[in-house]
N, C-alpha and C positions, 0 to 999 in steps of 0.2 A: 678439858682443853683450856689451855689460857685463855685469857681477856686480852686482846691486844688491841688498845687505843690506837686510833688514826689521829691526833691533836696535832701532829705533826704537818700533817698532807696538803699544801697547799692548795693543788687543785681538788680536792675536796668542799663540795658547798656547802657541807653541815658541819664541819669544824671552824669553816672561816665563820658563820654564824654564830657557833659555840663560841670563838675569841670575841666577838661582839656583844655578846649579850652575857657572858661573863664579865668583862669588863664593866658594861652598862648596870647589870645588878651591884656589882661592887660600889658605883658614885652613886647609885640609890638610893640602896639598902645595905651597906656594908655588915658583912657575918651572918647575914639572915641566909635563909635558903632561896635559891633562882625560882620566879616563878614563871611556867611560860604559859597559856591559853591555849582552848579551842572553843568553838561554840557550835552546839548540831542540835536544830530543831525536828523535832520528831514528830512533825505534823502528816508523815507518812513515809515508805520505805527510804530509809538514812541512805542509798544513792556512793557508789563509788566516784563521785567527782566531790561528795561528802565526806569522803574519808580522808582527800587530800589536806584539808582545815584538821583532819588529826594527825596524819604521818607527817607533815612537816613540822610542826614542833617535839612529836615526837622523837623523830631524829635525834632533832638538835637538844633533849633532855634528854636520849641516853647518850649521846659524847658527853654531854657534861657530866652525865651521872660515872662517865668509864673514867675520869678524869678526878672521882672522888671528891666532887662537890656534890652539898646537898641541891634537892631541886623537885620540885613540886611542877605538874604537869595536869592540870585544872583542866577539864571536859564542863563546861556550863549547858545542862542541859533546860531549852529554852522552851519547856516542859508547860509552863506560865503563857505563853504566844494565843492568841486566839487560833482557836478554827478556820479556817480559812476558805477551803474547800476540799471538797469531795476526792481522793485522787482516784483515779480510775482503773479499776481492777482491782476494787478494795469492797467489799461485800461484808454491810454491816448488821447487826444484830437484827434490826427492823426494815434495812431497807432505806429509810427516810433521814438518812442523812444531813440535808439542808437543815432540818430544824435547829441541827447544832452548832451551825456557824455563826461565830462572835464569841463562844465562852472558852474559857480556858481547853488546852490541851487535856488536861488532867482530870476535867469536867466531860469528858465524851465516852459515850461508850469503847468498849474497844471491840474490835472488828468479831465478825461470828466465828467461833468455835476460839475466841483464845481463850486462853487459862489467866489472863493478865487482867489487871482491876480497871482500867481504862484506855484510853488512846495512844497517849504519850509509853506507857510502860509496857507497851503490845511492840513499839515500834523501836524504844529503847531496849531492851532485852536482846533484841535478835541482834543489834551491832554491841551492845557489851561482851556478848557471846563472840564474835567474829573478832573483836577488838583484843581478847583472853586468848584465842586461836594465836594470834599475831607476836605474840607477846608485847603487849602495848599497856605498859605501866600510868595508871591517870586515877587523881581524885574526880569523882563525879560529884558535880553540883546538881540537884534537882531547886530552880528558881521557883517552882510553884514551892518548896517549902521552906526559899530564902522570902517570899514573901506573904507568904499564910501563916508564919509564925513570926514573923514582926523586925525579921534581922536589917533592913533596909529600911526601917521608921527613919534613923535620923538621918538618912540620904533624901530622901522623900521630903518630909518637913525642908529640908535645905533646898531642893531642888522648886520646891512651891515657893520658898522667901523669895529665891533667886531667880524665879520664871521669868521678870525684865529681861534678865543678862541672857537665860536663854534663848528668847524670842527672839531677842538683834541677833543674835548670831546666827539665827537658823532664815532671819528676815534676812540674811546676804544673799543666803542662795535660792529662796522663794523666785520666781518668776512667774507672770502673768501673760498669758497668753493672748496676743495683738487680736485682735478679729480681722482687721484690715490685711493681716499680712499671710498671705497664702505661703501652707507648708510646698516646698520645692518638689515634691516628689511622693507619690502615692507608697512608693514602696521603701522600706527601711532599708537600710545597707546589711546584707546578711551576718556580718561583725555584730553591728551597731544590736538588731534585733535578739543576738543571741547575746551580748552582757546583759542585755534590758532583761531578758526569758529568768537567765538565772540572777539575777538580781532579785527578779521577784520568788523566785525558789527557793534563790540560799538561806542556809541556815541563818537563822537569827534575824536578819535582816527582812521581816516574812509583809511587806509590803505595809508597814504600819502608816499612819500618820503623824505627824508633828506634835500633836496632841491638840486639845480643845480648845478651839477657838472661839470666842462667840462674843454676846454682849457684855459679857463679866470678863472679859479679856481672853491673855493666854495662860493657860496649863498645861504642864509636860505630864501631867498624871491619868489614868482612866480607872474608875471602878468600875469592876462589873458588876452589873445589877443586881438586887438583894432578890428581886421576882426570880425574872428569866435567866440569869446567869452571863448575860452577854454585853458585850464591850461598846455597845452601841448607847453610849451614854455621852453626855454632854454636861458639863460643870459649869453650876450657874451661879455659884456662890463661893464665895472663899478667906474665911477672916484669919490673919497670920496670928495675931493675939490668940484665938480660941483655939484656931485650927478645926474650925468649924467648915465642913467641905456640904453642898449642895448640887444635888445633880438631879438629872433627870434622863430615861431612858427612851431613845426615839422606836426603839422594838417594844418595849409594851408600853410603855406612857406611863411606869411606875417612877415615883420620886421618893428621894429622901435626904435628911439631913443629917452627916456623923460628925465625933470627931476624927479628923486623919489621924492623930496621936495615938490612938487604940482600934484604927481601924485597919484591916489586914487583906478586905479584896479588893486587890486593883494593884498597881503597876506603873510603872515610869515607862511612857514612850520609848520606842525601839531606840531613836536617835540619843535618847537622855539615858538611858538604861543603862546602855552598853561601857560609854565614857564611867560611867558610876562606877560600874564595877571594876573598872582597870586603876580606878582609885581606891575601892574598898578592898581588892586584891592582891596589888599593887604588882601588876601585871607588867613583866619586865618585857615579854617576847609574844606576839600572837600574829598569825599568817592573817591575808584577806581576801578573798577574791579579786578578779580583776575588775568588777561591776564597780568595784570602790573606789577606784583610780579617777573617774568621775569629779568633774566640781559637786557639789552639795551629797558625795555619798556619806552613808553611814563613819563612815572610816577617819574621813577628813573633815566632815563637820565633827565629830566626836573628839578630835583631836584638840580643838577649840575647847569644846563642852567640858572635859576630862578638866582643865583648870578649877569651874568652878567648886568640882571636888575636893579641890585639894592635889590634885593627881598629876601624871603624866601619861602622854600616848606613848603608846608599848612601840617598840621596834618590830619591823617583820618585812619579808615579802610581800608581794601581789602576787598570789599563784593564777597559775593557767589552768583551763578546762582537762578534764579527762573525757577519752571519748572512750567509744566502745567499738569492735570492728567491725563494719556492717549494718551499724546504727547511728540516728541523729544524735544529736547532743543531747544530756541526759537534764532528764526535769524530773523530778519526784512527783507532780500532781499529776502530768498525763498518766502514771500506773507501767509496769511493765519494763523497769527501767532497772538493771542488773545493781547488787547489794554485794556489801563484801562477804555477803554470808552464802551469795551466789557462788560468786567468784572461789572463795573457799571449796567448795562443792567440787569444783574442776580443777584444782591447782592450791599445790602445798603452797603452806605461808611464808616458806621462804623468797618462792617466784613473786609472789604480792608485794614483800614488802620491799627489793629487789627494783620491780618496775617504780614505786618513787623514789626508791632512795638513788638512782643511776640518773633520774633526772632534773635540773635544777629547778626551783617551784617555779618560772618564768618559763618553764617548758612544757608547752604540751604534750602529750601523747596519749596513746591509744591501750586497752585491754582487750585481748584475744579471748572473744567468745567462740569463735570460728577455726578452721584449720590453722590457723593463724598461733595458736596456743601451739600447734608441733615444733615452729620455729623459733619459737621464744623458749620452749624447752630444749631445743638444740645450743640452742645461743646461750641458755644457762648453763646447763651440765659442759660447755666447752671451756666458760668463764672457770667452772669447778675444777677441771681439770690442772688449767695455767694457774690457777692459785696456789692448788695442791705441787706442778713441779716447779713454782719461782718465777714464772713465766709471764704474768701477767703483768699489767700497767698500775701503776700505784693508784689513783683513783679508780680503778675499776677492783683494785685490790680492798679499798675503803667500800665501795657500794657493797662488795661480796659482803665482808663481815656486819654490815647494819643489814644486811640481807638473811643471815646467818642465827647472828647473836644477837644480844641485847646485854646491857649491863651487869644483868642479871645471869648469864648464861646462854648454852645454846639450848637454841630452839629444835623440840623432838624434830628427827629428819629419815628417811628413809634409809633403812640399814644399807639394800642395794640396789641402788637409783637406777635401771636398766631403763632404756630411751621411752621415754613418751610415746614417742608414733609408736613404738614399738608394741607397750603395753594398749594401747591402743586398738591397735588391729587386731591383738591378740582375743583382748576383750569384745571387737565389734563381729570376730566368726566364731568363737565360743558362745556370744549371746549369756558368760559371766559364771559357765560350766566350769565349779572350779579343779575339779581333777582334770580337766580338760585343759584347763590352763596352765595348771604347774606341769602337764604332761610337753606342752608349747615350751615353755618359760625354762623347763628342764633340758632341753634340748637345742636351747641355743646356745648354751658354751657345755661341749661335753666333758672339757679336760677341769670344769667347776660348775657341777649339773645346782641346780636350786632343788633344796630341799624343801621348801615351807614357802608358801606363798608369802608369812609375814614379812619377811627378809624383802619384798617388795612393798609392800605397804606403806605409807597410807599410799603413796603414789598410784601402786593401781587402781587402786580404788577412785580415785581422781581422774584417770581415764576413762575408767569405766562407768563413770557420772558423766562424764564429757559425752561418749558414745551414746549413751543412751539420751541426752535429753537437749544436744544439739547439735546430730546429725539427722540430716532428716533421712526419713523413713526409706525413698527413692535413691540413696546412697549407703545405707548398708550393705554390708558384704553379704549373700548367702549362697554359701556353695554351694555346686549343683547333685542334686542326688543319684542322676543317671548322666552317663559321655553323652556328648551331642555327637550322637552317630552320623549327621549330615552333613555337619563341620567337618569333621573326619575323613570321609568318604572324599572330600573337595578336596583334601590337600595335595598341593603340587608334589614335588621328589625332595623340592626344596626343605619345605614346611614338615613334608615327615622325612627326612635327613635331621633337623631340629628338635625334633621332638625325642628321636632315638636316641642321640648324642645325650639330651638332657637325662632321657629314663635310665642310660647307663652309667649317668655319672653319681645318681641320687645317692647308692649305697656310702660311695667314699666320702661325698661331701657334704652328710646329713649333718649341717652345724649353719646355725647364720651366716659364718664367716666364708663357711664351703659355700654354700648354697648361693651366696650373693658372685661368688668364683666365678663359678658354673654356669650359673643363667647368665650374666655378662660375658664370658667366655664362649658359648657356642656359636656365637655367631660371628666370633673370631676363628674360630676352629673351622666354620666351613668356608670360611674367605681364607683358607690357606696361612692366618699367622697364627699366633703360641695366642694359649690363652692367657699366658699371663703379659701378655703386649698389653705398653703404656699408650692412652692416650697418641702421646707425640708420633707414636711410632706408627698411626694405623690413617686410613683415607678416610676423609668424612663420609663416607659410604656406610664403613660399619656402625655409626651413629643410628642409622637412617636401620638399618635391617636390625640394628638391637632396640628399637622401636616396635618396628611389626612383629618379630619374637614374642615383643612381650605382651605385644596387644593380641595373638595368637592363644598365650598360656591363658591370661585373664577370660577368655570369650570362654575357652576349653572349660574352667576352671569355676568362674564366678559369673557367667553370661555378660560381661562389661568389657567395655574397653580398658578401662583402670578399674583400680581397687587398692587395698594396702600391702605395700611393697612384697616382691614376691617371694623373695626368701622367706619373710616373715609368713605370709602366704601359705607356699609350702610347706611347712613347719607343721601351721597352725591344722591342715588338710589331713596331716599324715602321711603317711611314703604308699602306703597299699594302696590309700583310696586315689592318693595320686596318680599314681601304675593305673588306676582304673578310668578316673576321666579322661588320661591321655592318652587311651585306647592300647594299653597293651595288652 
């Protein structure tokens, strides 16, 4: 299938971006290839509010890639970051975790039973893998080996001449706290608290300091210790002539003296880091969070800092939070906080890449963990639909295909996408029996029966993850093994008038499309109109008695008042065992 560029689309928010930062690289860098950013530290599970720092320049580097410019889409993994803490729900080789906070990412064990050499690469691995799912084209930078093999020496050296020019400029946004002046209010503004939450979470920006301050002045540099490993060092000497660097570590009390010209552990401050490499990389495009929008954040003081590189600050958004449905806002240290390799689990890569690409980075929104996922798959396969007959709005025409394709091609997709709830319910009264289920799945369109479960694939299978590992236990379906002969026995003339109508109709209308007829239909039928009466045509009565019907069938059927729709339902039961709970 063709590649069809959106360049055109005005209401499109990844094209207007692509004509901006095409342009912008052109006064740059003219002929070189576009560079654009991400940055995700992998100080524990990479977090779908983490993924948004990669789908939105992704985007915007495959229009420009469909557009047939070159274009480089950089992932810095900030692999280099100290330890920080513990996140919770993360169970590590020994247990004693704390000893390891202060030293490199890449310096920590990695969690019990991985196969992976450390922390960072236990944590990185699972979103490269979710990232390859996605089709999400990116060089990866590992910064523990731009700086353990010496690539950022003469940034570093620069960055020590130039520590004055650093210090005033980070001296603007310092603030010292009045004692005299009582804070207004015990409690944060719940906004306010939640930039602050992921400010300290986000990637990159992992709550660093300014860098060393003391009686030998400022430095934007830190070594980690030659003993202990850890960042908890202070520079107490420093001659620009020799490059003779002196420190001392306040975690074991080890000192020593190198030179920085050939020395490789340690690191530029978060605030100085970051500007550095948007000049060593010459980083045309990169998203930020909102924490950054802030006077003195990373974002906008580095904007400054990036000068004395040589450099300029990259263009980009302030993106919005992702939330999840049902849940707080997500942090990577509390533990337990849903991953795109989650969310994979439950839903093809097209729905994923879909929900960013439909909204502009300044928009919030939500991902369905919950029943909430049925309706977002309705709302997809409808959008598929109006694509497929012309029907659709030219920007929701754009989200589709960055939803779809990639530069590169389409993305594998489900030969025959049959509805979600559908597979669904299928999957939650089969309990994943699969002759059971192609025996379902075959018998809902009998005039094009399913041969092969693959022809539904992966998608069921995405259901069927769904079903089982975030529905609870108390809302599964399970059909009853014997009639509730009590129920039975109670029913009015009315109730079993309903039931007979229904038993006699099952043979003609054994299909989805009948079945859904039929059960809608009987309670038409015994209020005296056609079952094929519209809507308009009938008293808000019959609303009300095609209610109790169904709450009738489900009790008969599944002991519940609800359950999954009940065509689907019946299908799923069988037509005999059906005859049999509804006491014929």
């Amino acid at each position: 299938m063709p590649i069809v560029a959106q360049s055109t689309e005005t209401t499109d928010w990844v094209s207007r971006f692509a004509d901006e930062v095409i342009e912008e690289s052109e006064r740059r860098a003219p002929g070189k290839p576009v560079v654009v950013a991400s940055g995700l530290s992998p100080s524990g599970p990479i977090h779908l509010g983490n993924l948004r720092e990669v789908m939105t320049p992704h985007l915007v580097a495959d229009e420009i890639r469909r557009r047939g410019h070159q274009v480089r889409h950089l992932i810095s993994w900030d692999d280099y970051d100290r330890y920080r803490k513990v996140p919770n729900g993360v169970e590590g080789v020994d247990g004693t975790w704390a000893e390891h906070i202060g030293k490199p990412l890449t310096s920590v064990p990695a969690p019990r039973g991985s196969a992976h050499p450390n922390w960072a690469e236990h944590f990185k691995a699972a979103m490269v893998d979710a990232l390859a799912e996605m089709g999400v084209e990116f060089d990866g930078i590992s910064q523990t080996e731009q700086y353990t093999s010496g690539v950022y020496r003469e940034q570093i050296l620069h960055a020590m001449k130039h520590r004055g020019d650093i210090d005033a400029i980070l001296a603007q946004y310092r603030t010292r706290k009045d004692p005299a002046k009582k804070p207004q209010s015990q409690k944060p503004d719940a906004a306010m608290e939640a930039a602050e939450l992921e400010a300290a979470e986000g990637s990159g920006a992992a709550a660093e300091d300014d860098g060393s301050s003391g009686s030998a002045g400022y430095f934007p540099y830190k070594p980690f210790c030659g003993q202990c490993e850890k960042d908890l060092t202070t520079v107490t000497a420093y001659d620009d002539a020799t490059t003779e660097l002196s420190y001392t570590c306040t975690a074991c009390g080890f000192a020593e003296t190198v030179a920085l010209n050939e020395f490789n552990r340690g690191k530029l401050v978060w605030k100085v880091d970051w500007p550095m490499r948007w000049a060593y990389e010459g980083v045309v495009f990169e998203p930020s969070g909102v924490d950054h929008s802030s006077p003195g954040s990373s974002f906008q003081v580095g904007g400054q800092i990036v000068g004395i590189f040589g450099g300029k600050q990259p263009i980009g958004p302030m993106y919005a939070f992702v939330g999840i449905s049902g849940m707080a806002k997500m942090s990577s240290s509390k533990g337990g906080v849903p991953t795109p390799a989650d969310a994979l689990k439950i839903m093809e890569p097209q729905l994923l890449r879909w929900l960013y690409a439909r909204r502009r980075p300044n928009q919030s929104f939500k991902i369905a963990f919950d029943q909430e996922i049925q309706r977002l798959y309705d709302e997809w396969d409808k959008l598929d639909a109006k694509v497929t007959d012309g029907s659709a709005l030219p920007a929701d025409v754009a989200a589709h295909s960055r939803a779809v394709r990639t530069a590169a091609g389409e993305l594998p997709r489900t030969p025959r996408p049959m509805p979600y709830r559908t597979l669904a319910s299928v999957a939650d009264i089969t309990a994943g029996a699969e002759d059971q289920t192609l025996r379902i799945l075959s018998e809902l369109d009998p005039t094009d029966p399913l041969s092969s479960l693959d022809a539904v694939r992966p998608r069921l299978d995405k259901a069927e993850a769904w079903i089982n590992t975030h529905v609870p236990a108390d809302q599964r379906t399970i059909v009853r093994d014997e009639p509730d002969a009590e129920l039975l026995k109670s029913l009015d003339e009315q109730a079993q008038g309903s039931l007979r109508l229904l038993l006699d109709g099952l043979a003609d209308h054994w299909s989805l499309d009948g079945l859904t007829h039929l059960v809608y239909g009987v309670p038409k039928v015994q209020a005296g109109f056609s079952a094929d009466a519209t809507p308009k045509e009938l008293p808000p009565e019959i609303k009300t008695a095609q209610r109790s019907f169904f709450a009738l069938l489900y009790h008969l059927l599944v002991g519940r008042d609800t359950g999954p729709r009940l065509p689907t339902l019946l299908l799923a039961v069988g037509q005999d065992r059906v005859r049999a709970l509804l006491g014929e």
